[in-house]
VEXKOL-480119 format. One record per residue: residue in three letters; x, y, z of N, C-alpha, C in turn. Coordinates in Angstrom, 2 decimals, m for minus. Example, Ala and Ser with C-alpha at 12.3 -4.5 7.8 and 13.67 -1.06 7.14 Angstrom:
2
<r: ALA n_c1: 13.19 n_c2: m5.69 n_c3: 7.80 ca_c1: 12.30 ca_c2: m4.50 ca_c3: 7.80 c_c1: 13.20 c_c2: m3.30 c_c3: 7.80> .
<r: SER n_c1: 12.85 n_c2: m2.25 n_c3: 7.08 ca_c1: 13.67 ca_c2: m1.06 ca_c3: 7.14 c_c1: 12.90 c_c2: 0.03 c_c3: 7.87> .
This chain:
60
<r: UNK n_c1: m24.14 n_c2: 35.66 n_c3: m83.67 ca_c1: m24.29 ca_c2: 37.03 ca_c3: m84.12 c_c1: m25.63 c_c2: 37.60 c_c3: m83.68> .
<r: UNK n_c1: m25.77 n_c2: 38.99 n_c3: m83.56 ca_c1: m26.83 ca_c2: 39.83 ca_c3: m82.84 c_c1: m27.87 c_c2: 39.82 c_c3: m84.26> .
<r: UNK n_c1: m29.08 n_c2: 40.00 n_c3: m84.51 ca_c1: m30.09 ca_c2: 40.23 ca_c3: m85.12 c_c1: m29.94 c_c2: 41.74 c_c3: m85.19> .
<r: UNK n_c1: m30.42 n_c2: 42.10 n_c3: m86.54 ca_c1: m30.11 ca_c2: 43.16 ca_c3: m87.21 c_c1: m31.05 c_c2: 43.83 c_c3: m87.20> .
<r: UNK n_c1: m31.04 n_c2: 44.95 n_c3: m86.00 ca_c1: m32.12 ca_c2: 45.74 ca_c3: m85.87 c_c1: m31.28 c_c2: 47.48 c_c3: m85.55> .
<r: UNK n_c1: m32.24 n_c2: 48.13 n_c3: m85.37 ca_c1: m31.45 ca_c2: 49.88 ca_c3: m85.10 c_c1: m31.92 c_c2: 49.73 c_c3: m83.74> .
<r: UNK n_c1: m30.68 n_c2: 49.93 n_c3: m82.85 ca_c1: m30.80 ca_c2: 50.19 ca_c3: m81.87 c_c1: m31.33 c_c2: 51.25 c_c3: m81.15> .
<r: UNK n_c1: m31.66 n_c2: 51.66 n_c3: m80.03 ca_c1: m32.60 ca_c2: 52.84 ca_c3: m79.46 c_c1: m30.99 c_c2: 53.65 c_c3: m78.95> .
<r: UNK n_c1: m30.61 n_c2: 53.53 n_c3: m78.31 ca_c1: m29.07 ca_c2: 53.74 ca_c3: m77.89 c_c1: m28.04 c_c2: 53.72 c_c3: m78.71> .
<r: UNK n_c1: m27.20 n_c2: 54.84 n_c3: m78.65 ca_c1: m26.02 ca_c2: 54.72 ca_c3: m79.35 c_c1: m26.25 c_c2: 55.52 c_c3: m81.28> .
<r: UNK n_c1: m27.41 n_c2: 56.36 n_c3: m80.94 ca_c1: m27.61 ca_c2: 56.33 ca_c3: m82.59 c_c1: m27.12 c_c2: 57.62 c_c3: m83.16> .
<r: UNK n_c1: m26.85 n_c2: 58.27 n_c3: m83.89 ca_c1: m26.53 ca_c2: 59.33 ca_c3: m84.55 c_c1: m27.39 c_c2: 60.05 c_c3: m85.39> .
<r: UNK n_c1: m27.86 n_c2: 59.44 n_c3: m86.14 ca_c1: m28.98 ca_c2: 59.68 ca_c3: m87.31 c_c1: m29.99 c_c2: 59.15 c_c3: m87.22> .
<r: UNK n_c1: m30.11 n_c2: 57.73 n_c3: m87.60 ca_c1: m31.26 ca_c2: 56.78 ca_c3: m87.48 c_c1: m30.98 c_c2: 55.08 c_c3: m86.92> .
<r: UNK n_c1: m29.64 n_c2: 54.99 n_c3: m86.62 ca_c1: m28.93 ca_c2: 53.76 ca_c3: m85.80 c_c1: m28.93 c_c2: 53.15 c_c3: m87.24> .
<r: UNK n_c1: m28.80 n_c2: 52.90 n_c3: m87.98 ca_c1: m28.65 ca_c2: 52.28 ca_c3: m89.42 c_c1: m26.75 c_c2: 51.65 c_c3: m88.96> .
<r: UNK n_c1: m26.05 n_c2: 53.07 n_c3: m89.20 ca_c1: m24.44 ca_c2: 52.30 ca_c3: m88.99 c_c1: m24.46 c_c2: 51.55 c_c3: m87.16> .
<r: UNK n_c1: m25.01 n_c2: 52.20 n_c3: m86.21 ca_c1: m24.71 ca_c2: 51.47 ca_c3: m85.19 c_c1: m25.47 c_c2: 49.69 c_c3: m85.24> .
<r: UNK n_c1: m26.53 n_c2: 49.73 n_c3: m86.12 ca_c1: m26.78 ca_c2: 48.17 ca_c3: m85.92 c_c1: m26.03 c_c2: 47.45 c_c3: m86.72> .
<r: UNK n_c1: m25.57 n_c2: 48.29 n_c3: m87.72 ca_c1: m25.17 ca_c2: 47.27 ca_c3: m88.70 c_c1: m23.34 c_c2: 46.95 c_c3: m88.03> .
<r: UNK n_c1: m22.51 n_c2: 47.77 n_c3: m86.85 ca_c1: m21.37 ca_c2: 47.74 ca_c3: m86.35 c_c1: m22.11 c_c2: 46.49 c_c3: m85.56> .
<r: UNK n_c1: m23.09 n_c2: 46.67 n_c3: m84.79 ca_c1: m23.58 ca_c2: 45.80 ca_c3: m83.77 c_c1: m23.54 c_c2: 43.67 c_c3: m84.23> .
<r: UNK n_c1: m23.96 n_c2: 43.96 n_c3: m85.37 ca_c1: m24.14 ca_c2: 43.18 ca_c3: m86.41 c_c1: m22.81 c_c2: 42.22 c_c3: m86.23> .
<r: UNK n_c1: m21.97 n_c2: 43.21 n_c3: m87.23 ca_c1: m21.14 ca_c2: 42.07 ca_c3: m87.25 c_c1: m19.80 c_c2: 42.57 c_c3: m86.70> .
<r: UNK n_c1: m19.97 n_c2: 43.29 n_c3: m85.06 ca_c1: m19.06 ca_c2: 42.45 ca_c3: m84.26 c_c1: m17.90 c_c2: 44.36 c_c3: m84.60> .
<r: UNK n_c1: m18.40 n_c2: 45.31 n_c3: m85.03 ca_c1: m17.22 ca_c2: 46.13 ca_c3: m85.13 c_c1: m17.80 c_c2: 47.55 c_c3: m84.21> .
<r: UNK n_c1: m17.16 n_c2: 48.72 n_c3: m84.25 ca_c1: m17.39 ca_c2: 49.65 ca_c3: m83.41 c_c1: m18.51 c_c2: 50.48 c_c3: m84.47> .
<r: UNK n_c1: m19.56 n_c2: 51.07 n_c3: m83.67 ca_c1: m19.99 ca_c2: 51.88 ca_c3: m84.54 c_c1: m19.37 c_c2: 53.08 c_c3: m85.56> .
<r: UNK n_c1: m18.30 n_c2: 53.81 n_c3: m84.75 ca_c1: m17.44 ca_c2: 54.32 ca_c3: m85.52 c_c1: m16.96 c_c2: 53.73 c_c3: m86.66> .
<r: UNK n_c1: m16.10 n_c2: 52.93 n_c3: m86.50 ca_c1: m16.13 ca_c2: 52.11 ca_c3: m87.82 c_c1: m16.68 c_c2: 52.05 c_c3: m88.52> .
<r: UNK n_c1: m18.07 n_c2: 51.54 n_c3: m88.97 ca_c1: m19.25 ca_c2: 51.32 ca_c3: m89.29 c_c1: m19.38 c_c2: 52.59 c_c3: m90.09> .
<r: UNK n_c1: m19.66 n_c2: 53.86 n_c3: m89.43 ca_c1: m19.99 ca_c2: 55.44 ca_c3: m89.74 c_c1: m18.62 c_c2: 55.95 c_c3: m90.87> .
<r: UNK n_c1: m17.84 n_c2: 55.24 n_c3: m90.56 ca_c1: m16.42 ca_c2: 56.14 ca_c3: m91.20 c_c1: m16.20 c_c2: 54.97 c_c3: m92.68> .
<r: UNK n_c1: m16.71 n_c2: 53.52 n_c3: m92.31 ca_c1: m16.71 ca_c2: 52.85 ca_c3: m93.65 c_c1: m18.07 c_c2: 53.34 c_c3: m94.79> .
<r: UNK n_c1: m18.89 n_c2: 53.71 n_c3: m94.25 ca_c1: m20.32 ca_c2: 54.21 ca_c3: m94.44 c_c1: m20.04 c_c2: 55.46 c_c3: m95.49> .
<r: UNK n_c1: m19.46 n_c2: 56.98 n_c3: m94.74 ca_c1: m18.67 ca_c2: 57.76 ca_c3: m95.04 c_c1: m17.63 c_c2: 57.60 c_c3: m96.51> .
<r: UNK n_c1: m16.85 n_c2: 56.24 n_c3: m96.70 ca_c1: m15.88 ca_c2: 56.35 ca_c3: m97.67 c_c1: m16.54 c_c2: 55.96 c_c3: m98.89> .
<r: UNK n_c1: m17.54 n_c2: 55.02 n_c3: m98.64 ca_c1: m18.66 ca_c2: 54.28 ca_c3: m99.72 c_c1: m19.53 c_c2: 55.40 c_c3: m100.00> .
<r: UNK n_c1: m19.43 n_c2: 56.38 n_c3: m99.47 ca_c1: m20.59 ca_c2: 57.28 ca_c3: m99.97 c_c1: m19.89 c_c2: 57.96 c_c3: m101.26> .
<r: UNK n_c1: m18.23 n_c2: 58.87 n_c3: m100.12 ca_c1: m17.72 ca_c2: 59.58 ca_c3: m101.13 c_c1: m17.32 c_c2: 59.00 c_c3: m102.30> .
<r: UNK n_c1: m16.74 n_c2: 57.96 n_c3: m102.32 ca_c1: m16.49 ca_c2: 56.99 ca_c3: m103.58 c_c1: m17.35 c_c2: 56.47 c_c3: m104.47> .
<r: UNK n_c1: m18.72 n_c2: 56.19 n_c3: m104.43 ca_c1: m19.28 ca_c2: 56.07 ca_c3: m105.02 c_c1: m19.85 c_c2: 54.84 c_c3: m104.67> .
<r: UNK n_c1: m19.66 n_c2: 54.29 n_c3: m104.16 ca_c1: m20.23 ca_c2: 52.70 ca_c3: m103.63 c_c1: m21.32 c_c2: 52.43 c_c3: m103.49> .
<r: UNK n_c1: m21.37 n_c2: 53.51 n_c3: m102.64 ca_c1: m22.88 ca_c2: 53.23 ca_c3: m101.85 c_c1: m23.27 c_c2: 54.85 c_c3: m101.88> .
<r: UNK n_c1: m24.75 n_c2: 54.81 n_c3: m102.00 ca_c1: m24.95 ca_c2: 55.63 ca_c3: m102.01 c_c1: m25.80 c_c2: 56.08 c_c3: m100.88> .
<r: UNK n_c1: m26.07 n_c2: 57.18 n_c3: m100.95 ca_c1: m27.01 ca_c2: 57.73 ca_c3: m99.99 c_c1: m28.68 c_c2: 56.70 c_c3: m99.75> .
<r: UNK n_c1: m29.21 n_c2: 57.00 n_c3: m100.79 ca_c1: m30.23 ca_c2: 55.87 ca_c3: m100.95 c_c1: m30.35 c_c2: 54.76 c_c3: m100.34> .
<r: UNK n_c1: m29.19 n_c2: 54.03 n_c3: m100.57 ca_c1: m28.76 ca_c2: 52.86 ca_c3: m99.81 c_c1: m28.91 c_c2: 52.91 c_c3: m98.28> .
<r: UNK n_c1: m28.40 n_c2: 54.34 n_c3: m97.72 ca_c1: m29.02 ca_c2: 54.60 ca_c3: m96.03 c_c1: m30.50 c_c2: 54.26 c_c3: m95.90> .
<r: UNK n_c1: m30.90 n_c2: 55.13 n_c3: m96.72 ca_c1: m32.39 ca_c2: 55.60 ca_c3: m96.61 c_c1: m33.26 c_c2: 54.11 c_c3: m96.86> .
<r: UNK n_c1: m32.72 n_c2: 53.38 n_c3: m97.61 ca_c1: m33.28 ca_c2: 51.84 ca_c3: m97.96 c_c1: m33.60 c_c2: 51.16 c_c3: m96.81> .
<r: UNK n_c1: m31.94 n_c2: 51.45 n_c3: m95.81 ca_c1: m31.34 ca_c2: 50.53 ca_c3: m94.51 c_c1: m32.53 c_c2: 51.11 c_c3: m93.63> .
<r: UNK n_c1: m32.46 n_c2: 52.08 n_c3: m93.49 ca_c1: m33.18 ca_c2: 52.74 ca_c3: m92.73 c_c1: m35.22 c_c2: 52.33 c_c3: m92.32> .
<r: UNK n_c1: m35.81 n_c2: 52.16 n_c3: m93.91 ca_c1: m37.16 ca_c2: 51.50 ca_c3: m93.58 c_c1: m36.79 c_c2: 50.58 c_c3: m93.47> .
<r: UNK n_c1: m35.84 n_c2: 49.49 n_c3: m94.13 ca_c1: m36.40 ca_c2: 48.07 ca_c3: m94.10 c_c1: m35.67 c_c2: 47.77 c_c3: m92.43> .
<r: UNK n_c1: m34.37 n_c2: 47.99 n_c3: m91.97 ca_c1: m33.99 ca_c2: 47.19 ca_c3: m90.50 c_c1: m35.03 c_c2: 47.99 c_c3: m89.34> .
<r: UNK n_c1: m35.73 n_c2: 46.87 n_c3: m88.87 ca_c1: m36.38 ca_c2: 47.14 ca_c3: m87.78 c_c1: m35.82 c_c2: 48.26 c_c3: m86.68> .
<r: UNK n_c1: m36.74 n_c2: 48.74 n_c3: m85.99 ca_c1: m36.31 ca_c2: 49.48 ca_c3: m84.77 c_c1: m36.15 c_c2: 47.71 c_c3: m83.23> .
<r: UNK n_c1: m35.30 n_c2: 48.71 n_c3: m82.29 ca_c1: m34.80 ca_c2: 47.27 ca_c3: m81.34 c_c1: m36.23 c_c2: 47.57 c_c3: m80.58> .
<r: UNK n_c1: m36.83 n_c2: 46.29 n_c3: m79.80 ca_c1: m37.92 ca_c2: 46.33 ca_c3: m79.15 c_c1: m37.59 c_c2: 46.96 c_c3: m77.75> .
């Protein structure tokens, strides 16, 4: 498995869903649209981006 960083390429917002698709192996889309259902539902929240976001590194 790839090391969990935000990629420079491929990002939308802040690469948060593209590393974490990168991660484990799914499309970033995916990633963005599972991201998306956990928000509206209540799962996950926004915060939770913003968390992903300082703590996963940027890619070197």
């Amino acid at each position: 498995m790839n090391a969990l960083v935000r990629p420079r390429q491929g990002r939308m917002i802040a690469g948060v869903c593209a590393g974490l698709a990168r991660r484990f192996g799914i499309t970033p889309l995916t990633a963005r649209i599972i991201a998306i259902v956990l928000v509206l539902v209540g799962g996950l929240s926004a915060w939770a981006y913003v968390l992903l976001w300082i703590v996963i590194p940027n890619e070197k």
